[in-house]
Structure formats: structure tokens, C-alpha cells
C-alpha positions in Angstrom: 14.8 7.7 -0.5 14.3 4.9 2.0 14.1 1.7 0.6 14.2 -0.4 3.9 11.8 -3.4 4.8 8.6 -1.9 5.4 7.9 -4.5 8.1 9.1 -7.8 9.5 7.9 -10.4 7.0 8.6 -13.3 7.6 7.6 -16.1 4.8 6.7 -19.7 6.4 8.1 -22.6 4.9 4.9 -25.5 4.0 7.5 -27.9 5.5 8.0 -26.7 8.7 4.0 -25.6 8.9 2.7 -28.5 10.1 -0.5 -27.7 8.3 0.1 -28.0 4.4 -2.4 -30.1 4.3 -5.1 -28.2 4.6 -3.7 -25.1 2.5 -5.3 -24.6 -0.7 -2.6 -24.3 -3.2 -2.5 -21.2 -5.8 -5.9 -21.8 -8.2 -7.2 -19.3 -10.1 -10.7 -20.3 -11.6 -10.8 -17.2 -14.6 -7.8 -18.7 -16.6 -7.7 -22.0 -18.2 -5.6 -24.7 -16.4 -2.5 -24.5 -18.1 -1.7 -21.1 -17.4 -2.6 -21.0 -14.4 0.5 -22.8 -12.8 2.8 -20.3 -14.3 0.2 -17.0 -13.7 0.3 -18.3 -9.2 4.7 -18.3 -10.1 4.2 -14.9 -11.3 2.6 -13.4 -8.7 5.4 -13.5 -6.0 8.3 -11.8 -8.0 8.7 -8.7 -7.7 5.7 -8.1 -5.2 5.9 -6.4 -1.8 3.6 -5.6 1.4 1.9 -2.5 1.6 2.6 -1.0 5.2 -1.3 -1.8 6.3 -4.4 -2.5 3.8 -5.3 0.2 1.8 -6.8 1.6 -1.1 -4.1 4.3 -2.0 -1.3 3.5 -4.1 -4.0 1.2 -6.6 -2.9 0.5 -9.8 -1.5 3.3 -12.5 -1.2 5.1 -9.4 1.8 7.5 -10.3 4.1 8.8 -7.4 7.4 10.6 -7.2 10.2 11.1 -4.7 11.8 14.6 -4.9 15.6 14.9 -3.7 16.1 14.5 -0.2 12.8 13.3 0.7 12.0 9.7 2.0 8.6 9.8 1.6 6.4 9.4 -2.0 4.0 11.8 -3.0 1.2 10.7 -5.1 0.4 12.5 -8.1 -2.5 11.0 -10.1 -4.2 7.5 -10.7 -4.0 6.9 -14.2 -6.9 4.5 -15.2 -7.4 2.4 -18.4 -10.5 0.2 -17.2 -10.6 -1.7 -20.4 -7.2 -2.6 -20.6 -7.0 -3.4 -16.9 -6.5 -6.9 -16.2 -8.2 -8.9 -13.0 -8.5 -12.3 -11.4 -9.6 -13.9 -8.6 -6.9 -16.2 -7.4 -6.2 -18.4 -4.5 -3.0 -17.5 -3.2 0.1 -19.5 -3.1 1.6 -19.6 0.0 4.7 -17.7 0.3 2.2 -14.5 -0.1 -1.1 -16.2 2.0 0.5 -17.5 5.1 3.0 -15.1 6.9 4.1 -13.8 10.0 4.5 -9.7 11.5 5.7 -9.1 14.5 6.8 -5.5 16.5 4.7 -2.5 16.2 4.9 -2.2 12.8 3.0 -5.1 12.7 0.4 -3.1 15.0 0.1 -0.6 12.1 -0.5 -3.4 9.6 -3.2 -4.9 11.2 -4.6 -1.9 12.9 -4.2 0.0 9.6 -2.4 2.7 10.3 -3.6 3.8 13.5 -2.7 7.1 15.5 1.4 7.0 16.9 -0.4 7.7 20.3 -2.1 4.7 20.6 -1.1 3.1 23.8 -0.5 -1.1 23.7 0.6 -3.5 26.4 4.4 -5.0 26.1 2.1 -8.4 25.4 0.5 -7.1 22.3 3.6 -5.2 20.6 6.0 -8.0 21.4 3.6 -10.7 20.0 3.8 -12.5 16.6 0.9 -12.5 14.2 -0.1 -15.3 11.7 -1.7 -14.0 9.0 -4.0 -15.9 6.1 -5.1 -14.3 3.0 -7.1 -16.9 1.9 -10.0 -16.5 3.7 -11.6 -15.1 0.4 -10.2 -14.8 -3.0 -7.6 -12.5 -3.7 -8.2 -9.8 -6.5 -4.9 -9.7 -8.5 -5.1 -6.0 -10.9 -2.4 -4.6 -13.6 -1.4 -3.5 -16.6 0.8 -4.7 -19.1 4.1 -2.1 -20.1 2.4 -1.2 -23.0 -0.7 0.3 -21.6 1.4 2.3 -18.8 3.5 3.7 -21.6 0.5 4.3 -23.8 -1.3 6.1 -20.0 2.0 7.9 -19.3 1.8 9.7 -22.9 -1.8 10.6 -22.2 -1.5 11.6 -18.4 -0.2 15.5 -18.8 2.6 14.5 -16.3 5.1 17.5 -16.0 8.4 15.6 -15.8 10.5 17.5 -13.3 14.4 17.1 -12.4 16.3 15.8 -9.8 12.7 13.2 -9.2 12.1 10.0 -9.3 9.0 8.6 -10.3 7.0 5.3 -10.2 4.1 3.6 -11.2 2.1 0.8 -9.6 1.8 -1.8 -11.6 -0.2 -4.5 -10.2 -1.7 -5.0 -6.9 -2.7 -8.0 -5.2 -6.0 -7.4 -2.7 -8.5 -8.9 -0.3 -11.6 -8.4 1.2 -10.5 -10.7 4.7 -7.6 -11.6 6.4 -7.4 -14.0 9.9 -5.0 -13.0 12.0 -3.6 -15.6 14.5 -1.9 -13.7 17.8 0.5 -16.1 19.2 -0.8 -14.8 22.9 -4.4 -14.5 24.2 -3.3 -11.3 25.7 -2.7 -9.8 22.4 -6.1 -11.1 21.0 -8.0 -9.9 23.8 -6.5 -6.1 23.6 -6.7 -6.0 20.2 -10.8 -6.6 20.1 -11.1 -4.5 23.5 -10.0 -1.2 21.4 -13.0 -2.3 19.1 -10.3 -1.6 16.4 -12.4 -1.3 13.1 -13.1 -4.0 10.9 -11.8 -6.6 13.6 -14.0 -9.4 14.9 -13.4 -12.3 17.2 -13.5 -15.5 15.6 -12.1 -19.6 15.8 -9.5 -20.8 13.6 -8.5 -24.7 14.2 -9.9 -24.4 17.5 -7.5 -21.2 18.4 -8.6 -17.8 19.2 -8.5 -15.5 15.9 -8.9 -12.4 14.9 -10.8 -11.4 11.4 -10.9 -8.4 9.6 -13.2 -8.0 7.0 -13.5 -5.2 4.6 -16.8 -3.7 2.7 -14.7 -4.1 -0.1 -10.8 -4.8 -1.6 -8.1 -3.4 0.2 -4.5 -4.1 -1.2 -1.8 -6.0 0.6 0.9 -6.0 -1.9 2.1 -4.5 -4.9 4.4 -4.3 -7.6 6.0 -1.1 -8.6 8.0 0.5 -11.8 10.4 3.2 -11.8 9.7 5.4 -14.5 12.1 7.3 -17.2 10.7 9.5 -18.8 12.8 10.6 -22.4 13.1 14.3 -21.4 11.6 17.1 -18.6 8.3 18.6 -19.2 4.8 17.6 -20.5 4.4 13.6 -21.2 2.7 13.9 -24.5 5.7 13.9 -26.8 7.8 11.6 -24.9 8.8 7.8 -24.5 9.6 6.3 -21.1 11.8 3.4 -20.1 10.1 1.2 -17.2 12.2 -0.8 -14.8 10.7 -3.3 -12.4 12.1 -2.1 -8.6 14.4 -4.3 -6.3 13.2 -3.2 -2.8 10.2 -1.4 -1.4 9.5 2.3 -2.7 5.8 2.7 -0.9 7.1 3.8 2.5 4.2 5.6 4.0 
């Protein structure tokens, strides 16, 4: 199983910005005050980037890696709607404002789009700036104790020599600017009439915005999953161990 970077990330420092001053910081209006400092801390551990915006791999979504393969396989979305926790945050920075450059940043931004599609040297070699906080971010999960109580429910067949996860939280938006670093870039990119993109002005610079009909995630936290035994979940307990490294590859 691959566990590579799924793209160049690159987090920008607020010192070396230039622009801190105009970046919200991490609010999030649907918890009292006091929490809230330690709920924007919480939300960059263990969180990675989805390969592009999506809306596979939501939360309880339950996948698996057999042996030998590098790629996951989804098996169901467990849900739990009342026990499915949500809020509307303003992001802190390390996960608003960051950078993707090479063609896999292509794929981000162009979600995923055909491995024919032709691009310039311009557009493939350019960096992107990317802001989140266009909107408010929609931050879901579930506690351990409701996956365990969903994973007893979910009439998994536990199989060997697989590895399974869970998604645990996910961390969405309905709009993201990107900033091209080259008009050349900018210009291609809104010739293709790639969907969702729209030309815009950010700080007097040529953007480009995406905006969705609705949330797409951006990042996510997974579990690996141990299930007590092989076979049907019902009569079984599982272990649940927060991952090191990115699992959702595809």
C-alpha cells in the first residue's frame, strides 16, 4: 500500500506571507469561545489533502486495501446522522493558505480530470495559492465510540490478509481561490472552461474561483481498523488507530 505524499503541499509560514494581516484567524461561531481555541488546534493533526475535492471518501466511509494492491476500495458509508458532529469553522492557516505545484496539482484543482488532457509547460510548471476561506469550512466526524458502536452494526465481513480504514472526519468547502503565480496558467486554465472555475480578482491579481453547488471535502482524517476476529462484525470489538501518512490514494 502506497502511503506517499498525495501531492506537493506546501504549508506557508504567516511570517514570511506578507499578508497576516488580513487572514482571518481560526473562529468557529457554533462553539462557545473557550473551546474554540483548542477545537481550530485540533483540526490540523492528523488531517491530510484529498487528491482533488470530492464527495467520496465522506465520513464513516469504510475502505480496505487487499495484499498487493495500492489502491483502496470503498466498501460502504456507514452513517449515524444524529451522532454526527458538524461546525462551521474559519480555518486556521496552516490548512487555509497553501501552495500545489506540478501536475498533480492540475488534478487537484481540475478535479480529477482525464490523463489525456493536454497543458502548456507554463500551466504544469506553475505554483498555485490556494485559500479556503473564501466561505466557511464544514468540519464532520464521529467520536471512537460511535465508529465502534457503526462497525458492530455495519455487517462488514472481516477478511484476511486486508487492511481496513475508516474516515473519521472531514474537513470541506463550498469555494476555494486559487492564485496562479503566471497569467499564462490562469488564462489556460479558464480557456478549457474547466467546470466550476470562474475568473475573478484577488488583491488586485488575477484569480481563479471554484465554487461548488455544495461541500466538497479537501481533507480528512483516517483510522485503521482492527477488527477482534474474521467474519461478520456483529459479535466483535475493534481497535482504532489514528494513521501516520496518507491512505486515500486515488
Amino acid at each position: 500500500m502506497r502511503t506517499a505524499g498525495i501531492f506537493l503541499l506546501i504549508f506557508l509560514s504567516l511570517s514570511g506571507s506578507g499578508q497576516s494581516a488580513r487572514r482571518p484567524k481560526c473562529t468557529c461561531p457554533l462553539r462557545p469561545k473557550d473551546e474554540c481555541r483548542k477545537y481550530c488546534d485540533s483540526l490540523i493533526n492528523g488531517v491530510y489533502p484529498y487528491n482533488y475535492p470530492r464527495k467520496t471518501y465522506a465520513v464513516g466511509t469504510v475502505f480496505k486495501f487487499t495484499a498487493g494492491s495500492e489502491h483502496p476500495e470503498p466498501i460502504k458509508t456507514l452513517l449515524a446522522a444524529q451522532s454526527l458532529e458538524s461546525d462551521l469553522v474559519t480555518l486556521p492557516d496552516t490548512l487555509n493558505n497553501v501552495v500545489l505545484s506540478g501536475s498533480k496539482a492540475l488534478r487537484f484543482i481540475l478535479l480529477n480530470p482525464s490523463p489525456e488532457a493536454q497543458y502548456s509547460e507554463a500551466t504544469v510548471n506553475a505554483h498555485y495559492r490556494l485559500e479556503l476561506n473564501k466561505t466557511q469550512a464544514l468540519v464532520q466526524k464521529y467520536e471512537a465510540g460511535t465508529i465502534d458502536s457503526l462497525l458492530k452494526h455495519s455487517n462488514i465481513i472481516w477478511k484476511p490478509d486486508t487492511r481496513y480504514f475508516i474516515v473519521r472526519k472531514t474537513i470541506s468547502t463550498n469555494s476555494i481561490v486559487y492564485l496562479p503565480d503566471n497569467e499564462k496558467a490562469t488564462t489556460e486554465l479558464l480557456e478549457k472552461k474547466s467546470e466550476y472555475l470562474t475568473p475573478a480578482k484577488v488583491d488586485g491579481a488575477n484569480a481563479i474561483v471554484q465554487k461548488f453547488g455544495t461541500y466538497y471535502g479537501v481533507y480528512y482524517e483516517a483510522m485503521e481498523i482492527f477488527p477482534s476476529g474474521l467474519g461478520i462484525s456483529n459479535d466483535k470489538s475493534f481497535g482504532l488507530k489514528k494513521v501516520q501518512a496518507p491512505v486515500i490514494t486515488d
